[in-house]
VEXDREN-2710 file (C-alpha; in Angstrom, 1 decimal):
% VEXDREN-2710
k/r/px/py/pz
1/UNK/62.6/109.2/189.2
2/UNK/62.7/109.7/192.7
3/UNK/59.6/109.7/195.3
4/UNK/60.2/113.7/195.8
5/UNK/60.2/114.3/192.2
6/UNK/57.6/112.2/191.2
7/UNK/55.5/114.2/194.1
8/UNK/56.5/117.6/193.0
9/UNK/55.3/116.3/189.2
10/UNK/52.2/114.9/190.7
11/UNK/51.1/118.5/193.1
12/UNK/52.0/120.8/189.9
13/UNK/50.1/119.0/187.1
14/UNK/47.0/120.7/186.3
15/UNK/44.9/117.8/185.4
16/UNK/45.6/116.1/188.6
17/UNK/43.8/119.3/190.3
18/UNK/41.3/119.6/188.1
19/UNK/40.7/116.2/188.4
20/UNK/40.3/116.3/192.2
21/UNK/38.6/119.1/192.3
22/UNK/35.9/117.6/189.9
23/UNK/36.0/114.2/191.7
24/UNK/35.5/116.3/195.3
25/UNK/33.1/118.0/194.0
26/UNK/31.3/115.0/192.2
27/UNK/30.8/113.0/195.0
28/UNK/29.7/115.5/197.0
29/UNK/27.3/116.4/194.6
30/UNK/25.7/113.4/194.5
31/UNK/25.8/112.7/198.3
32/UNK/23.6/115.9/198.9
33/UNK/21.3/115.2/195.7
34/UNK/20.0/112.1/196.9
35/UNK/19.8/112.5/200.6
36/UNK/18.1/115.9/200.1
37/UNK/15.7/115.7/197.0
38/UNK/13.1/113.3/195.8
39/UNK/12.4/112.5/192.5
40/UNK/9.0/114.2/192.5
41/UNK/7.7/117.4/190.6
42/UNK/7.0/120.8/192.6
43/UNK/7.0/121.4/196.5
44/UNK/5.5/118.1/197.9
45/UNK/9.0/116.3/196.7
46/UNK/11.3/118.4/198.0
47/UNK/12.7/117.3/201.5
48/UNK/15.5/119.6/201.5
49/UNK/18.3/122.1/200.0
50/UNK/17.0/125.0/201.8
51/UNK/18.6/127.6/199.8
52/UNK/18.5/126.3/196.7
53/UNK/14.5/126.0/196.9
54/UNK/14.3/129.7/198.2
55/UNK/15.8/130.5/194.6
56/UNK/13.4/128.0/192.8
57/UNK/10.1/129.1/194.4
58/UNK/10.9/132.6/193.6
59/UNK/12.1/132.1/190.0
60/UNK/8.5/130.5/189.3
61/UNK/6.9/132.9/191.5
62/UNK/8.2/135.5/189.0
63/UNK/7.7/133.6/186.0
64/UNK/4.0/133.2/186.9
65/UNK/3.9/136.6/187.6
66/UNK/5.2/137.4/184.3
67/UNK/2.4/134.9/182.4
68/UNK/0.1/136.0/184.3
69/UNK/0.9/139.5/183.2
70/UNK/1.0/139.4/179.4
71/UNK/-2.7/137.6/179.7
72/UNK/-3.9/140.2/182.1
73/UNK/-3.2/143.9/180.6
74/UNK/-5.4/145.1/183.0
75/UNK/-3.1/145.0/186.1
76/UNK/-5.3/143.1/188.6
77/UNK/-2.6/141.6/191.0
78/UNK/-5.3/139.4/193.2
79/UNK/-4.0/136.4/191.1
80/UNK/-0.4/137.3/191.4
81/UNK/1.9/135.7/194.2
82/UNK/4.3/137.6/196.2
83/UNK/8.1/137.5/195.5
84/UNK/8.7/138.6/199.1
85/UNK/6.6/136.7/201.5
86/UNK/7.0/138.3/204.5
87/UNK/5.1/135.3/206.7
88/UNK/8.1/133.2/206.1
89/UNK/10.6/133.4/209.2
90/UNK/13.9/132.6/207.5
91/UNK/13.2/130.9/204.4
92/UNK/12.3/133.6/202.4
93/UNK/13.8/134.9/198.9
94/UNK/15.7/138.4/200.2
95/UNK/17.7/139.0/197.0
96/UNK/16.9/141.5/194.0
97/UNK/14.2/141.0/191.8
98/UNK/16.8/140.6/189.1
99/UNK/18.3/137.5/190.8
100/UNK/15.0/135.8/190.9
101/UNK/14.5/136.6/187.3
102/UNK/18.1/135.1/186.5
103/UNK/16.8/131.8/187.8
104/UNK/13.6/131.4/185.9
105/UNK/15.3/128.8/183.6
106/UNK/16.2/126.7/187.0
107/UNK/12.2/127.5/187.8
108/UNK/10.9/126.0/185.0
109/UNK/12.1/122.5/186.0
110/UNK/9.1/121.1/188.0
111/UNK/11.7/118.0/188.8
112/UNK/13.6/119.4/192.5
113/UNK/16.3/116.8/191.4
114/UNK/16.9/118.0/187.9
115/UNK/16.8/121.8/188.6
116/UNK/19.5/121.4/191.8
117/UNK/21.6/119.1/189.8
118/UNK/22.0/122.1/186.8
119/UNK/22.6/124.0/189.7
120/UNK/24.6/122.5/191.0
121/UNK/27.3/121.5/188.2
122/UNK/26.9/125.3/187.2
123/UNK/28.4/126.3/191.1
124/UNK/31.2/123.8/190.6
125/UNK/32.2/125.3/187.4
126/UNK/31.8/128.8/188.4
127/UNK/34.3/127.9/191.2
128/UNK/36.7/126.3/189.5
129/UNK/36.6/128.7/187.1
130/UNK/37.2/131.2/190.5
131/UNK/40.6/129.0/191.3
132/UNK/41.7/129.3/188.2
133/UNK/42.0/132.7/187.1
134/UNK/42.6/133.6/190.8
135/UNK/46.0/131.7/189.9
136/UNK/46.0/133.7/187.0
137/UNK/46.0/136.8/188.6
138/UNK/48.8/136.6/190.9
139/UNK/50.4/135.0/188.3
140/UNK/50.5/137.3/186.5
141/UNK/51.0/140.5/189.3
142/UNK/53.9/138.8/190.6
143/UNK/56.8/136.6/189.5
144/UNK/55.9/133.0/190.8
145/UNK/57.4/130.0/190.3
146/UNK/55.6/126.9/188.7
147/UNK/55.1/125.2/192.4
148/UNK/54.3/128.9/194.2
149/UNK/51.4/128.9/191.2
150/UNK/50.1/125.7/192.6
151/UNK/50.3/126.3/196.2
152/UNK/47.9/129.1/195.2
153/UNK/45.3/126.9/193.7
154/UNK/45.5/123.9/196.2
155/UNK/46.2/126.2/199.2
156/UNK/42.9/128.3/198.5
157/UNK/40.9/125.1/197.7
158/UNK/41.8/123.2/200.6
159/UNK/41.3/126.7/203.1
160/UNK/37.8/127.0/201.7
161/UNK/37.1/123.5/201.1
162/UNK/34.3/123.6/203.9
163/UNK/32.4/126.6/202.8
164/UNK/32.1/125.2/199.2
165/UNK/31.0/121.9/200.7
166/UNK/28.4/123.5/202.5
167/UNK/27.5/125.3/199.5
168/UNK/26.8/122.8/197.5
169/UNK/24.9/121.2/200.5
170/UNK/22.8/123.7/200.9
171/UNK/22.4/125.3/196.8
172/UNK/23.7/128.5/198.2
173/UNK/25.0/131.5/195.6
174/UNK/28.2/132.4/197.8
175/UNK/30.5/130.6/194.9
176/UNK/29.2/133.7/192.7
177/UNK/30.4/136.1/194.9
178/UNK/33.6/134.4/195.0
179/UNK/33.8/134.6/191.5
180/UNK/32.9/138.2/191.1
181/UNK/34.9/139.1/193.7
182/UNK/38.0/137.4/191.8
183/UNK/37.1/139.6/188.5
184/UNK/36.6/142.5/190.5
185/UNK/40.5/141.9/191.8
186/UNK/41.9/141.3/188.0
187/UNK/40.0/144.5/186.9
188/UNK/41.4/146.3/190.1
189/UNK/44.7/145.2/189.8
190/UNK/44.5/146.4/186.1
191/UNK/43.1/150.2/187.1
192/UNK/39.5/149.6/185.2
193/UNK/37.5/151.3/187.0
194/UNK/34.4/150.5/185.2
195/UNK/34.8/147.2/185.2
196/UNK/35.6/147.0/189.2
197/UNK/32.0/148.9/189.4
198/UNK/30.1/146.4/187.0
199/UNK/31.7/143.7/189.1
200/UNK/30.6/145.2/192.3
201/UNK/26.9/146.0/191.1
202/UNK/26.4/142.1/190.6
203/UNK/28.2/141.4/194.1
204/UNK/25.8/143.7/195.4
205/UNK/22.6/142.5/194.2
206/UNK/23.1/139.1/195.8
207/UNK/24.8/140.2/198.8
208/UNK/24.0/144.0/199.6
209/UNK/26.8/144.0/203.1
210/UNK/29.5/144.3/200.5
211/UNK/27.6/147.8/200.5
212/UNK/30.4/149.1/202.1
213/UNK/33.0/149.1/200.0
214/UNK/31.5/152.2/198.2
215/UNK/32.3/154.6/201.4
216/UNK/36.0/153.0/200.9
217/UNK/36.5/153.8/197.3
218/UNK/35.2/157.3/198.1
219/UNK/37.7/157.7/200.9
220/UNK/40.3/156.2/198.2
221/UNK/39.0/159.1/195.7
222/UNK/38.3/155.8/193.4
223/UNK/35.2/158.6/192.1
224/UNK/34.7/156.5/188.6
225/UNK/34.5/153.2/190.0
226/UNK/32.1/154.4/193.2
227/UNK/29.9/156.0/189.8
228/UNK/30.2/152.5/187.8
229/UNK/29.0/150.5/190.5
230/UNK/26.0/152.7/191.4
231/UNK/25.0/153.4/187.9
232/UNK/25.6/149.6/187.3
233/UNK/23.4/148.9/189.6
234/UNK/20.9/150.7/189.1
235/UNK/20.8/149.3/185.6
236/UNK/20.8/145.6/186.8
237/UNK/18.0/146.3/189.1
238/UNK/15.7/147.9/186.3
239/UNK/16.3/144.6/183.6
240/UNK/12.9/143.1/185.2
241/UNK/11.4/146.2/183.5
242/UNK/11.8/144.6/180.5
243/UNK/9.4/141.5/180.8
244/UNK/7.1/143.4/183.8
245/UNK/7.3/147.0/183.2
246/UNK/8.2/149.7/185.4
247/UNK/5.4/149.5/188.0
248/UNK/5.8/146.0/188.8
249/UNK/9.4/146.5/188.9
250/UNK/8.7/149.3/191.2
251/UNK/6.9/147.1/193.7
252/UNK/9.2/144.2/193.4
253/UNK/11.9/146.6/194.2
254/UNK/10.1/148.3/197.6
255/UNK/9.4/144.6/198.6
256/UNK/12.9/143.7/198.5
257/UNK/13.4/146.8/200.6
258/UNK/11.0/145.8/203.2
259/UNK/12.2/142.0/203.3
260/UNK/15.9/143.2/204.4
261/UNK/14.6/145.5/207.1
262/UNK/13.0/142.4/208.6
263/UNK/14.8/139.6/208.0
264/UNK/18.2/141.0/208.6
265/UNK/17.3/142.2/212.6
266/UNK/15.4/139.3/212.8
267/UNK/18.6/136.9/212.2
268/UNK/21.2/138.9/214.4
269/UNK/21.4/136.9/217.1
270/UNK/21.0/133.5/215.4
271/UNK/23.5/131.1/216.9
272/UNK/24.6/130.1/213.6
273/UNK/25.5/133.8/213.2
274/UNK/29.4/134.3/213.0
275/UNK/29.4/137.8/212.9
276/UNK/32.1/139.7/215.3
277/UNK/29.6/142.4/215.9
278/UNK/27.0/140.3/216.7
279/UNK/29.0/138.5/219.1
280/UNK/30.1/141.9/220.9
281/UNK/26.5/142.5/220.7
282/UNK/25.3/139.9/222.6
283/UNK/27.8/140.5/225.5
284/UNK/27.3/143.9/225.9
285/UNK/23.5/143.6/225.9
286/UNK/24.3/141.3/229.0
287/UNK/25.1/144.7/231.0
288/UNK/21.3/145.9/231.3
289/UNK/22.3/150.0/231.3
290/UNK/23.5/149.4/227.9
291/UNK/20.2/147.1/226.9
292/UNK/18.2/150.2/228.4
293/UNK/20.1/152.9/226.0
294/UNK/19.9/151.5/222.7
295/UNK/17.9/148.5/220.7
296/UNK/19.7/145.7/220.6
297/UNK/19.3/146.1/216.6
298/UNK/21.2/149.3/216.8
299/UNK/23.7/148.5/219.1
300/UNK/25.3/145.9/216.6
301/UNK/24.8/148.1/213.7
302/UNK/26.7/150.9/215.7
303/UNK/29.5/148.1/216.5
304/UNK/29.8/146.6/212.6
305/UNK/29.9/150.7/211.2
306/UNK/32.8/151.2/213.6
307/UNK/34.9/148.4/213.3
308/UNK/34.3/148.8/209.6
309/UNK/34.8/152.3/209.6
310/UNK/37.8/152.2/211.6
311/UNK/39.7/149.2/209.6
312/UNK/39.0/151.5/206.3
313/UNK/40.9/154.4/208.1
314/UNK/43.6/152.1/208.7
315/UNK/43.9/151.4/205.4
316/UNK/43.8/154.8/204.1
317/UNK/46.3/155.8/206.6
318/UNK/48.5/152.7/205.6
319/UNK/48.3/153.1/202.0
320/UNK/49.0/157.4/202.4
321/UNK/52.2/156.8/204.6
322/UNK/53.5/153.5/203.4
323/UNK/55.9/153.7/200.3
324/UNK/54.8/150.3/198.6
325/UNK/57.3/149.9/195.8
326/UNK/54.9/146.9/194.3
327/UNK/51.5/148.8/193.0
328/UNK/49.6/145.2/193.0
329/UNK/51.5/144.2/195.8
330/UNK/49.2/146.8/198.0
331/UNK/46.2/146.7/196.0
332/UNK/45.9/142.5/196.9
333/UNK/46.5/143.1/200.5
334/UNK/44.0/145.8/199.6
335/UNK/41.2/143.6/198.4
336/UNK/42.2/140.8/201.2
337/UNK/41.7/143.2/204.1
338/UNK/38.5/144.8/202.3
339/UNK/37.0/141.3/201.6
340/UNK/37.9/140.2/205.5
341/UNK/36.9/143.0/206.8
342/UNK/33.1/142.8/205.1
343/UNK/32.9/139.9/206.0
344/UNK/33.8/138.9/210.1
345/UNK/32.6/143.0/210.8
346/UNK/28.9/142.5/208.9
347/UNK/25.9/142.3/211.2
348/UNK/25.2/139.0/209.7
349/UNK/27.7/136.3/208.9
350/UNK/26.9/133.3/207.7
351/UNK/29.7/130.3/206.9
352/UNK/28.9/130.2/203.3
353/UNK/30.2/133.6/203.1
354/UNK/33.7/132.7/203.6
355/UNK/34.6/131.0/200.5
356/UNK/35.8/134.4/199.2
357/UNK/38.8/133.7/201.7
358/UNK/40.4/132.1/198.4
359/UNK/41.6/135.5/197.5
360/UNK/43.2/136.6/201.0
361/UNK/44.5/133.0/201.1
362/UNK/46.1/132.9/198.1
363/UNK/47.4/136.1/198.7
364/UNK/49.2/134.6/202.2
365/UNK/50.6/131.6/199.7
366/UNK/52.4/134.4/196.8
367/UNK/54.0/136.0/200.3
368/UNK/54.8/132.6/201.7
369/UNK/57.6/131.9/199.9
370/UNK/59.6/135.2/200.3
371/UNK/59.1/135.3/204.1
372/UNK/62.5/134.4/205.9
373/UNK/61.5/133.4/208.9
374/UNK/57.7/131.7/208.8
375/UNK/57.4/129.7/212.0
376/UNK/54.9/133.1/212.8
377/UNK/53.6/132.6/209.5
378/UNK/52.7/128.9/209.7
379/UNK/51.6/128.9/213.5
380/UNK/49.5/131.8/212.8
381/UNK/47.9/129.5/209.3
382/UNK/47.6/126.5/211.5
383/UNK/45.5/128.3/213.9
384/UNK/43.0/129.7/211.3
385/UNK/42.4/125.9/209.9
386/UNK/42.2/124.7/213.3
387/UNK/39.6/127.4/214.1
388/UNK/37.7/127.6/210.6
389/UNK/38.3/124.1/209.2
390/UNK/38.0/122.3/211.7
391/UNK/36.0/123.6/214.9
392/UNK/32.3/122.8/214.1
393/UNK/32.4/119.9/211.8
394/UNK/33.1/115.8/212.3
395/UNK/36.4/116.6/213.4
396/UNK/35.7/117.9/216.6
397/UNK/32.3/115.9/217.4
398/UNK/34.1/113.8/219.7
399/UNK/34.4/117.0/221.9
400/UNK/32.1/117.5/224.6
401/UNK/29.6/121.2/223.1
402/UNK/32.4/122.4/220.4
403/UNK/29.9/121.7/218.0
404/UNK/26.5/122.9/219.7
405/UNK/28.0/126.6/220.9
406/UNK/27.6/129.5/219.4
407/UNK/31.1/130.3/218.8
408/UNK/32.4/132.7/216.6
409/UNK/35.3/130.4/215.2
410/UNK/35.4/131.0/211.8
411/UNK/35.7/134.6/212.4
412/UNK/38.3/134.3/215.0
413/UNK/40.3/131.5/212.3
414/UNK/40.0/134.5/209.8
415/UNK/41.5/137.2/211.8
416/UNK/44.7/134.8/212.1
417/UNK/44.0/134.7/208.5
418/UNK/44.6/138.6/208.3
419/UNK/47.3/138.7/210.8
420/UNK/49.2/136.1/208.6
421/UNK/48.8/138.4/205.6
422/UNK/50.1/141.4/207.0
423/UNK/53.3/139.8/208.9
424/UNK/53.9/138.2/205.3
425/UNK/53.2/141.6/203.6
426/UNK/55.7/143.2/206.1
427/UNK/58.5/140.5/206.1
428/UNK/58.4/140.1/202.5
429/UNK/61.1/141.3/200.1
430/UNK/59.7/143.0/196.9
END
């Protein structure tokens, strides 16, 4: 058998993907459990996983809420701790109550170690459960070959590779949304509505800047699944009602309110923040007429609602005068610019949100192969990993401040990202 062969046999076995993937993950796993969590039970042995513990305290802060409940008819609150602790700068728990209520089980480990490990191995198999069907997906939409299928599954792992690591460094919930987002594109790309809604109701509940997409779906007449996801919603945000009743759920609710509306200006301008409108912010804030017209709050919300705004008209104009032969073949550039767009255009942009790219990336690798001429395609791919793979981590320590600027990298590495998607869209037969 000869090298190239034995290669080709090698990149388009399953197992041996599977297999790295669990190994990557793995070691990483176990590099981030023991240099961030001691052995101990409750708060005085925990030393770090930010995120994760933001998720733990709140899960027992519910669950004690809820015990404290069922002996206590009465409805004196005096002993009952709040969900949303507003004296917290950054650290605080900012997602629905029904989130906090989905991780009592991880809240009823008193072991740190032991609750983060579950957790763990659960956002390892959720994302390789994302890969997978991803490669299903387009698989499926579109006539592939056995080696295109795999360049889809390595391709989106290896592009994202840095977010998940982070992820699991830090016990975020981004690999979720990934994984929502994915079964939100098999439903779309199937026309089920209802399902696209359901899907979009749990994206929203962790990460409420996907908020957006509703206004699109209206533009797009999409009336059912724009009714599904709000009625879904609403639903998912009432299931505490069940174990608290509807006045408790009620308050939860209007803290949850309050903790966005002052954790999300508070966090604009962080440093760590790779949102475009932030950026855009910042330097036009620099011009002091501008500072003297409008809050520096405002002034990015005003700049994320039109870039948004204006890359959904786009769209709609695109989709109205284009004559796309290939239905899925519009609706996953569809989803790619949609997920993109959320993402580098929100007020707030952290890197953990950028995992999602596995769908706009795996998108680029189905088009790859039917592009004629990619030297575009490929310069344009090398400058996103250069930019969001690289830029920022050990890679470029050895550069004098890369690492300790605020610079909006990732972002700009994801808008190569897009342009690479739509020259492939354009140049590709079919």
């Amino acid at each position: 058998m000869h090298l190239t062969d034995l290669s080709k046999k090698i990149f388009t076995n399953i197992y041996v993907f599977v297999a790295t993937f669990l190994i990557i993950s793995t070691v990483a796993n176990i590099v981030y459990l023991g240099r961030n969590t001691d052995k101990k039970a409750g708060l005085e042995g925990w030393t770090g996983q930010p995120d994760f513990k933001v998720f733990w305290i709140a899960a027992r802060d519910l669950d004690s809420r809820i015990l404290y409940l069922r002996k206590n008819r009465t409805g004196e609150r005096k002993a009952v701790k709040p969900l949303y602790d507003k004296n917290e700068e950054f650290y605080h728990f900012r997602y629905s109550p029904t989130i906090a209520l989905l991780f009592i089980p991880f809240g009823k480990i008193i072991y740190p170690r032991a609750a983060l490990f579950l957790w763990s191995i659960l956002l390892t198999f959720v994302f390789l459960a994302a890969l997978l069907l991803l490669e299903k997906l387009f698989a499926s939409a579109f006539a592939l070959s056995k080696t295109q299928r795999y360049l889809i599954l390595w391709g989106a792992f290896l592009a994202t590779l840095r977010y998940y690591l982070m992820i699991l460094g830090l016990g975020q919930t981004d690999v979720l949304i990934a994984f929502f987002l994915v079964l939100f594109g098999i439903a779309y790309l199937k026309d089920n509505e209802i399902l696209c809604g359901i899907a979009l109701a749990l994206i929203l509940h962790i990460k409420p800047f996907y908020l957006p997409f509703l206004a699109y779906f209206l533009l797009r007449r999409k009336i059912t699944l724009v009714i599904s996801a709000i009625v879904s919603f609403a639903l998912f945000l009432l299931i505490p009602c069940v174990v608290i009743g509807w006045n408790q759920t009620m308050e939860l609710i209007g803290g949850w309110r309050e903790i966005l509306s002052m954790s999300i200006p508070s966090q604009l301008f962080n440093f760590k923040n790779q949102s475009v409108s932030s950026m855009l912010g910042m330097f036009l804030l620099k011009n002091g007429a501008v500072a003297k017209f409008i809050s520096p709050e405002r002034l990015v919300y005003l700049i994320s609602v039109i870039f948004i705004f204006s890359a959904y008209a786009a769209m709609v104009w695109a989709d109205k005068s284009s004559q796309a032969p290939n239905k899925n073949k519009y609706k996953s550039l569809e989803i790619s610019l949609l997920i993109i767009v959320s993402i580098i255009f929100s007020p707030i942009s952290w890197q953990a949100y950028f995992v999602s790219l596995i769908i706009p990336f795996a998108f680029v690798m189905v088009l790859a192969g039917k592009v004629k001429k990619q030297i575009v395609l490929c310069a344009a791919l090398g400058v996103y990993f250069l930019l969001a793979c690289a830029v920022g981590t050990d890679i470029t320590k050895f550069i004098p401040l890369v690492n300790s600027l605020r610079f909006i990298n990732i972002s700009l590495g994801t808008m190569f990202l897009a342009f690479a998607m739509i020259y492939a869209y354009n140049r590709s037969a079919g």
